[in-house]
C-alpha positions as CSV (number, residue, x, y, z in Angstrom):
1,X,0.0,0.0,0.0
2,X,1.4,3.4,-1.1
3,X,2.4,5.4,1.9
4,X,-0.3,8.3,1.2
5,X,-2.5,5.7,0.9
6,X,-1.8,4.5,3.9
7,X,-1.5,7.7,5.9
8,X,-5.3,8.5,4.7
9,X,-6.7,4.6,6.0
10,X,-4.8,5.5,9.3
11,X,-6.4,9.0,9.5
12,X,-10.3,7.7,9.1
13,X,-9.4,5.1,11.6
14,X,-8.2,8.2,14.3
15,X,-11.6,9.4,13.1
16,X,-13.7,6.5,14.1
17,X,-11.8,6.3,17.6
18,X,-12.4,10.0,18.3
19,X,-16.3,9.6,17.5
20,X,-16.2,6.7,19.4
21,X,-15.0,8.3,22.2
22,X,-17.0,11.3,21.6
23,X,-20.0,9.3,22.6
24,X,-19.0,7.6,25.7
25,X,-18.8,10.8,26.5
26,X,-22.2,11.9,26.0
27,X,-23.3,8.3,28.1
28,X,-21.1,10.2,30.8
29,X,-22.3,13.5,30.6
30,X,-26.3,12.9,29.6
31,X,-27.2,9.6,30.1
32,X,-25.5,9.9,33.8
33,X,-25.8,13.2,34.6
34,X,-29.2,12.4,36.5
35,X,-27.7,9.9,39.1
36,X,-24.5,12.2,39.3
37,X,-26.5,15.1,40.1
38,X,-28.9,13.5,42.3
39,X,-26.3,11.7,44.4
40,X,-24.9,15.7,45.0
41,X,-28.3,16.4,46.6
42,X,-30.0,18.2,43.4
43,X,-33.7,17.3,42.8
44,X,-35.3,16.2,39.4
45,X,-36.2,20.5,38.9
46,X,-32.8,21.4,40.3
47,X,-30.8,19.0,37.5
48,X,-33.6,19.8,35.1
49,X,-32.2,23.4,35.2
50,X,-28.9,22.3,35.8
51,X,-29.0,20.4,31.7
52,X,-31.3,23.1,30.5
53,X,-29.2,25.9,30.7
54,X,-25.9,24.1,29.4
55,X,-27.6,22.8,26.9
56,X,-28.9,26.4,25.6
57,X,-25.4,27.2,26.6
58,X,-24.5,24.8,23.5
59,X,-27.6,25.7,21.1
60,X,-26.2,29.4,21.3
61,X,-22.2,28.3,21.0
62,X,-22.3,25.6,18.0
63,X,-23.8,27.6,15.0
64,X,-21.7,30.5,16.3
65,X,-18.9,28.5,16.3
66,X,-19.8,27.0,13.2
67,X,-20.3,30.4,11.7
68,X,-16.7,31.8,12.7
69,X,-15.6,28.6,10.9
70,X,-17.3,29.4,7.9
71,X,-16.7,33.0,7.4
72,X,-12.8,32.7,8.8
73,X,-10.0,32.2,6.9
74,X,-7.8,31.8,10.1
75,X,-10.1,29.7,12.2
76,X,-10.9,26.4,11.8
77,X,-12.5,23.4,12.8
78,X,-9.6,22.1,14.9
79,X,-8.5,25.4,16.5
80,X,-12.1,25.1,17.9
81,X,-12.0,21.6,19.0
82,X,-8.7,21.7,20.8
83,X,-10.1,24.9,22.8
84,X,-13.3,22.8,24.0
85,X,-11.4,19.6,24.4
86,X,-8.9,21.2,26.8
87,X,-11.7,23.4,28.9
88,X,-13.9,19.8,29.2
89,X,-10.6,18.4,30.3
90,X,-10.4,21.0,33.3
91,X,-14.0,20.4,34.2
92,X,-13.8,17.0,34.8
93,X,-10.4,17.7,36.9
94,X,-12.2,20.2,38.9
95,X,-15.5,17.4,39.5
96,X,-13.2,15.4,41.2
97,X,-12.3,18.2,43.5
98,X,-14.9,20.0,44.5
99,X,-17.5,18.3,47.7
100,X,-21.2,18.1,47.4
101,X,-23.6,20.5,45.9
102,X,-23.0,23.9,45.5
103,X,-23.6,27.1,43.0
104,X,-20.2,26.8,41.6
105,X,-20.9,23.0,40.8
106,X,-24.1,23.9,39.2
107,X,-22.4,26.8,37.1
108,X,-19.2,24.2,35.9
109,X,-21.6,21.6,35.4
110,X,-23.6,23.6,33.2
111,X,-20.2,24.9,31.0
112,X,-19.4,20.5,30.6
113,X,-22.8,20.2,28.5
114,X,-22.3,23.3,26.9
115,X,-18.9,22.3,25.7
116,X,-19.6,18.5,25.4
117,X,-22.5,19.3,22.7
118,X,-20.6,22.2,21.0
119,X,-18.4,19.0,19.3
120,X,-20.6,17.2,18.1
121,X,-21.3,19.1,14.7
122,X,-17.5,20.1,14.7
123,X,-17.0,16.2,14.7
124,X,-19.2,16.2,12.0
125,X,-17.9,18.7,10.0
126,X,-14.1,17.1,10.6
127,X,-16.0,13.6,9.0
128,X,-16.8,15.9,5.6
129,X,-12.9,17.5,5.6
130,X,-11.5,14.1,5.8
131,X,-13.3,13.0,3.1
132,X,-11.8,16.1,1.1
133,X,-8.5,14.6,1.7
134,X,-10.2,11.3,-0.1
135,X,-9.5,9.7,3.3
136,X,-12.3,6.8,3.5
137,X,-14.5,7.9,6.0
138,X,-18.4,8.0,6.3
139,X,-20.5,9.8,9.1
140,X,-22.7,6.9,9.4
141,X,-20.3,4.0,10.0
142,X,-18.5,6.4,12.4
143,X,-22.0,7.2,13.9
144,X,-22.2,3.3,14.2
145,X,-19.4,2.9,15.8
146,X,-20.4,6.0,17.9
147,X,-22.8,3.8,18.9
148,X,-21.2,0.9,19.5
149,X,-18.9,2.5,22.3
150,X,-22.0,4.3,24.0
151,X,-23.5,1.2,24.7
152,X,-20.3,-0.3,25.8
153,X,-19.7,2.4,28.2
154,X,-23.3,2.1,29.4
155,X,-22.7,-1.2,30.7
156,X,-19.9,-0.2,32.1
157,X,-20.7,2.3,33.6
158,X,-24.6,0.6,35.1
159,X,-22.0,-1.7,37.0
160,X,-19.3,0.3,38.3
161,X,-22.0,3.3,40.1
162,X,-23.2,0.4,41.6
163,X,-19.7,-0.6,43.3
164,X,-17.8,2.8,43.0
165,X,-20.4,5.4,43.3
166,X,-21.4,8.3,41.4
167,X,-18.4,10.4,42.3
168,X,-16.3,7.9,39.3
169,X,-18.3,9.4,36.6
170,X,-15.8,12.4,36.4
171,X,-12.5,9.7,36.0
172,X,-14.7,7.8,33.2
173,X,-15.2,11.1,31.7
174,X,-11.4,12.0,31.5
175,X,-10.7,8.7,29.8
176,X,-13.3,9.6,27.0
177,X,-11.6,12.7,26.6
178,X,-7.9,10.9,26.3
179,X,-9.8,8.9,23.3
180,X,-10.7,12.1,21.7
181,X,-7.1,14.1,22.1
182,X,-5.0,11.4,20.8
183,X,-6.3,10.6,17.7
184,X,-6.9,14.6,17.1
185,X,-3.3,14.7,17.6
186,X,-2.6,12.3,14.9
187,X,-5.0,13.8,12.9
188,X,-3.5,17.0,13.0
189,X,0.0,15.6,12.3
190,X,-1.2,13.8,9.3
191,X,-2.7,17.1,8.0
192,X,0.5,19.0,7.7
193,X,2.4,15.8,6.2
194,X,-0.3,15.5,3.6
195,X,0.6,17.7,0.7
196,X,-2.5,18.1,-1.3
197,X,-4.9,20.9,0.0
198,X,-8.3,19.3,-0.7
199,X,-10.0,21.7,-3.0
200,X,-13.4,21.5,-1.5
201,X,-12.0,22.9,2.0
202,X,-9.8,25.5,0.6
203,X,-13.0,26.8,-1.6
204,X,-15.0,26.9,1.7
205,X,-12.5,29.0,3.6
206,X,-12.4,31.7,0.5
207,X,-15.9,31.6,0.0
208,X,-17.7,33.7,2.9
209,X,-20.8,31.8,4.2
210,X,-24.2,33.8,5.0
211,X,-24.3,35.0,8.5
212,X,-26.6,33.1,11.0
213,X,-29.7,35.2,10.6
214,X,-29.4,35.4,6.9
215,X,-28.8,31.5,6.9
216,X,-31.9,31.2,8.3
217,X,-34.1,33.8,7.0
218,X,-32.8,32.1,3.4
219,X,-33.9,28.7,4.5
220,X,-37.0,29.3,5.9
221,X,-38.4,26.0,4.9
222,X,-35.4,23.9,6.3
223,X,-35.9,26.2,9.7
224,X,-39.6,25.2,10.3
225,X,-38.5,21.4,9.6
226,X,-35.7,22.3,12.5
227,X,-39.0,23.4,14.9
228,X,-40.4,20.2,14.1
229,X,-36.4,18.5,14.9
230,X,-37.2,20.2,17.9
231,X,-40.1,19.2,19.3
232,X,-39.1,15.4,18.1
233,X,-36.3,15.8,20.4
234,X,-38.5,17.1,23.0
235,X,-40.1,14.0,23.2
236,X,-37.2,12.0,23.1
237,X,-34.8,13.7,25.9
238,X,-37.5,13.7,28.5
239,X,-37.4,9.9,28.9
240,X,-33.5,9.8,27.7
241,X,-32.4,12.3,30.5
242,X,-34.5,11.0,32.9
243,X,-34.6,7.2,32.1
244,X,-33.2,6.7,35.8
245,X,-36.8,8.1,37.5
246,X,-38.7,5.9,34.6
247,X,-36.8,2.7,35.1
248,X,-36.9,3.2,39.0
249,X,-40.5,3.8,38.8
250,X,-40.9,0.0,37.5
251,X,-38.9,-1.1,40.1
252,X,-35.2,-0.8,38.5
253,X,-31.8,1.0,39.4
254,X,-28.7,1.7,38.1
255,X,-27.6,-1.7,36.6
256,X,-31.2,-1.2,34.7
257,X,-30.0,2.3,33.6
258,X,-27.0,0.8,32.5
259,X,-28.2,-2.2,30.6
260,X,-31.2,0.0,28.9
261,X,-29.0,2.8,27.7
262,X,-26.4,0.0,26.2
263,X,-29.4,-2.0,24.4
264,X,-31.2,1.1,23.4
265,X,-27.3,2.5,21.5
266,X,-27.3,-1.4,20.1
267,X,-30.5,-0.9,18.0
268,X,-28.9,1.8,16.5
269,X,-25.7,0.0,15.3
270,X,-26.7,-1.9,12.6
271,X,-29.3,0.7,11.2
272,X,-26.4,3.4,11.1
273,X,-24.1,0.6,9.5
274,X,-26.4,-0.2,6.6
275,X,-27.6,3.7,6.4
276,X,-26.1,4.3,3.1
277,X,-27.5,0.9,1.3
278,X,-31.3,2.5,2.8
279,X,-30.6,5.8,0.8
280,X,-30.2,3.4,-2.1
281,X,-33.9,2.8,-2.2
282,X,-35.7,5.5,-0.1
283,X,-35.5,9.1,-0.3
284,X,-33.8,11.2,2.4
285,X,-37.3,12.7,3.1
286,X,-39.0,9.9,3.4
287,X,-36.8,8.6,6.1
288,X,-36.7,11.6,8.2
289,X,-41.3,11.2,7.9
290,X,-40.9,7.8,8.9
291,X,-38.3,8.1,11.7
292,X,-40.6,11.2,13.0
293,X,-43.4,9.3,13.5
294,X,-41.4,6.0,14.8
295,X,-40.3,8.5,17.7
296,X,-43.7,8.7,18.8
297,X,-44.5,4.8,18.9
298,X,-41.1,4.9,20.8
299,X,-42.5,7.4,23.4
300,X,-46.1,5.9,24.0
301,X,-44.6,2.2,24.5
302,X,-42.2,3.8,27.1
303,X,-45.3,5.1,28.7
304,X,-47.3,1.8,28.6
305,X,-44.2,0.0,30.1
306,X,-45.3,-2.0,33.2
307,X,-42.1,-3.3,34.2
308,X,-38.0,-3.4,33.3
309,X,-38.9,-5.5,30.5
310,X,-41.3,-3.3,28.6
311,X,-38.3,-0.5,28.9
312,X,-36.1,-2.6,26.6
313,X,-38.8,-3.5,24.2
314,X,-40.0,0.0,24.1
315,X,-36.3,0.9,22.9
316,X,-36.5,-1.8,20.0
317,X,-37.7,1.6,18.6
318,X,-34.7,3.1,19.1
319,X,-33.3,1.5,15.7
320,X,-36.4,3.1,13.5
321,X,-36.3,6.2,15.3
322,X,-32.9,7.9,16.6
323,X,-31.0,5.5,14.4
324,X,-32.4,6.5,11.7
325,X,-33.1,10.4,12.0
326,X,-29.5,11.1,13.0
327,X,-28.1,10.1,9.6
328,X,-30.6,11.3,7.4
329,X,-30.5,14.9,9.1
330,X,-26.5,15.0,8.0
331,X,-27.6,14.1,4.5
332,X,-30.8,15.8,4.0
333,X,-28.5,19.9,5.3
334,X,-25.9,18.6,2.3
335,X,-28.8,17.9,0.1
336,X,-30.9,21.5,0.7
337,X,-28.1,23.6,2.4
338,X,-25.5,26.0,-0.1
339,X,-22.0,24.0,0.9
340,X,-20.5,26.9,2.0
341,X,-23.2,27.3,4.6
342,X,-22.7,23.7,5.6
343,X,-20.7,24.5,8.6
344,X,-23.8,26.3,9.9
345,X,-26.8,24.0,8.7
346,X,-25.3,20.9,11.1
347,X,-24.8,22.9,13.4
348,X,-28.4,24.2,13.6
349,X,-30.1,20.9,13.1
350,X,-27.8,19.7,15.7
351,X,-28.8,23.3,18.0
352,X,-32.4,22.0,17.4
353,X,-32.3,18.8,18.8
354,X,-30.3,20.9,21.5
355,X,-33.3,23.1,22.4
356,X,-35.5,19.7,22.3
357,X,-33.1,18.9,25.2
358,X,-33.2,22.2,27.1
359,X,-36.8,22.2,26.9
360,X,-37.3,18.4,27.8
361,X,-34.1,19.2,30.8
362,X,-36.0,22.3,31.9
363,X,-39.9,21.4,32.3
364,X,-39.2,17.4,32.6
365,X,-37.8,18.0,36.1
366,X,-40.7,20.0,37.4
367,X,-43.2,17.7,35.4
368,X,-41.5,14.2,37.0
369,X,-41.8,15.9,40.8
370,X,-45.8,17.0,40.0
371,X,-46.8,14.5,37.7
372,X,-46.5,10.6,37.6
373,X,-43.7,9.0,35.6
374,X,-46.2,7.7,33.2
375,X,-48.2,10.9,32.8
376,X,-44.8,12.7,32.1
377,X,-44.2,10.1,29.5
378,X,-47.9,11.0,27.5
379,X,-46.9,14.5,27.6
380,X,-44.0,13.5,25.7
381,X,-45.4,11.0,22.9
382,X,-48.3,13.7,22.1
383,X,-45.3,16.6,21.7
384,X,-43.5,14.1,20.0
385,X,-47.0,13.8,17.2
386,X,-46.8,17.0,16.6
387,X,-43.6,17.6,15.5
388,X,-43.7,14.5,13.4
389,X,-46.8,16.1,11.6
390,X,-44.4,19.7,11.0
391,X,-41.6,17.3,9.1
392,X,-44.1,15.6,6.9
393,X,-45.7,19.1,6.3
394,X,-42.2,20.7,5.3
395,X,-39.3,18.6,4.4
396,X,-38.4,19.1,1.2
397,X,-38.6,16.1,-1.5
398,X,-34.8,15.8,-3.1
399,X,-32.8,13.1,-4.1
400,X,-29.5,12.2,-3.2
């Protein structure tokens, strides 16, 4: 194998590691971020607050980010991730120092989401400049694999509260970020060796993209389809975030959590795997309908759920929902979004399912201290309906 050649097949496998690692990150952050919180002494409203405001905290730093990427020619996607690597890095450091609950706590806590969900559409934009370089690299094997590693960690992490604690999460989230720095690094090294500027980014960088507003006020269509996104995610984060209430409320605890988050990331690995064959056949629209309204079934089957058992089968959903939505929303911005805007259009459907979160973070917690678990859950699958009707109302009819 030529030595380029090589370089390139070494470069999408730093790739795969880093979104790998990337989403045992979000299992530490997200998925655990209820126990973690609660074992500090914050109530369901307190943490609700606690992941509403970072993740708005995020909505308003990714497509700003994204836009200073786009519009820069001196700023670039990996000046930006090394900056939110290395201030998650000090978080987690100072988790492990400070005691109990306190407003500083909230406040750092708050920054970690921000930060943590700020890379995810850099991640995805670093997928799109690889395969510039004609590195072989595809966001939905990598999103797989993604995946993959969340449910791993999941499992991992469901036995080791129970022995450890909560106050381990921070040293589990420290090795995720160790799986995100070194392959960066390699990535980075292999960039300057590479001689070849890949056309595609260099036209990007000369080419100023439209600024937020006028992004969106130009897309108007794709926006409304980002309110339905919204809602969708609505839906989906108020069980997600709070899947430790809903799983003790049918007589579960952690090693549930634990084992339902890794079977729930499972049924998305071999949908995200085959992704690209599915595109073959079905429009990207089509998909997105169908995954809308598969997110609904998903929600009212978590609501019937009698016991641990109807938890799991509720997320056999997970693969025609989540699974499928997440890949066809990276296709469908390249398919309807100007390419040197594409910076900016992940990072707004990715800011959208953000402000699904903050909303789900901010009135789940008071709704899951007023209301039952299951009437919470309702709540959720009817939001859920309606934003399933605003994407089949809106989204736009192209082929790949």
């Amino acid at each position: 194998m030529p030595y380029m050649e090589k370089k390139l097949y070494k470069t999408s496998l730093a790739y795969y590691i880093i979104q790998g690692s990337y989403w045992m990150s979000i299992c530490v952050s997200s998925s655990y971020a209820a126990f973690y919180l609660q074992s500090r002494g914050y109530s369901n409203s307190q943490l609700g607050i606690i992941l509403a405001l970072g993740n708005i905290a995020g909505f308003v730093l990714s497509p700003n980010l994204a836009a200073v990427i786009d519009r820069s020619k001196r700023i670039g996607i990996y000046h930006c991730l090394w900056i939110l690597l290395a201030v998650q890095g000090l978080l987690l450091i100072l988790f492990t120092i400070i005691p109990g609950k306190s407003i500083f706590l909230s406040l750092l806590y708050c920054i970690y989401i921000a930060v943590v969900v700020a890379i995810n559409p850099l991640n995805t934009e670093l997928c799109f400049e690889l395969a510039h370089w004609a590195a072989p690299v595809s966001y939905s094997p990598a999103r797989g694999i993604g995946s993959m590693c969340y449910a791993l960690m999941a499992l991992i992490l469901g036995q080791l509260t129970l022995r450890l604690g909560a106050d381990m999460l921070p040293f589990a989230g420290l090795f995720c970020l160790l799986g995100q720095v070194f392959p960066l690094l390699y990535i980075c090294s292999a960039r300057r060796s590479i001689s070849l500027l890949p056309s595609g980014t260099a036209q990007r960088k000369h080419t100023q993209g439209l600024s937020l507003t006028s992004f969106i006020m130009d897309n108007r269509r794709f926006s409304v389809l980002m309110l339905g996104i919204a809602l969708i995610f609505f839906s989906y984060n108020i069980a997600d975030y709070f899947m430790i209430n809903i799983a003790r409320s049918v007589g579960g605890d952690t090693g549930d959590l634990g084992g339902i988050s890794a079977f729930k990331a499972m049924m998305e690995i071999p949908v995200m795997l085959m992704y690209s064959r599915l595109t073959c056949r079905f429009r990207c629209s089509s998909v997105i309908c169908f995954s809308a309204f598969a997110f609904v079934i998903k929600g009212a089957a978590l609501a019937l759920a009698w016991n641990v058992y109807g938890l799991y089968a509720a997320n056999l959903f997970q693969a025609l929902s989540f699974a499928l939505m997440i890949p066809a929303l990276v296709q469908y911005v390249n398919l309807v979004v100007d390419p040197k805007d594409s910076a900016k259009g992940q990072a707004l459907a990715n800011g959208m399912m953000t402000l699904g979160a903050v909303f789900a973070s901010l009135i789940g917690g008071s709704l899951y201290d007023t209301l039952t678990v299951r009437t919470t859950l309702i709540i959720g699958a009817l939001i859920a309906l309606s934003g399933a009707a605003i994407c089949s109302a809106v989204v736009e009819r192209k082929k790949a």
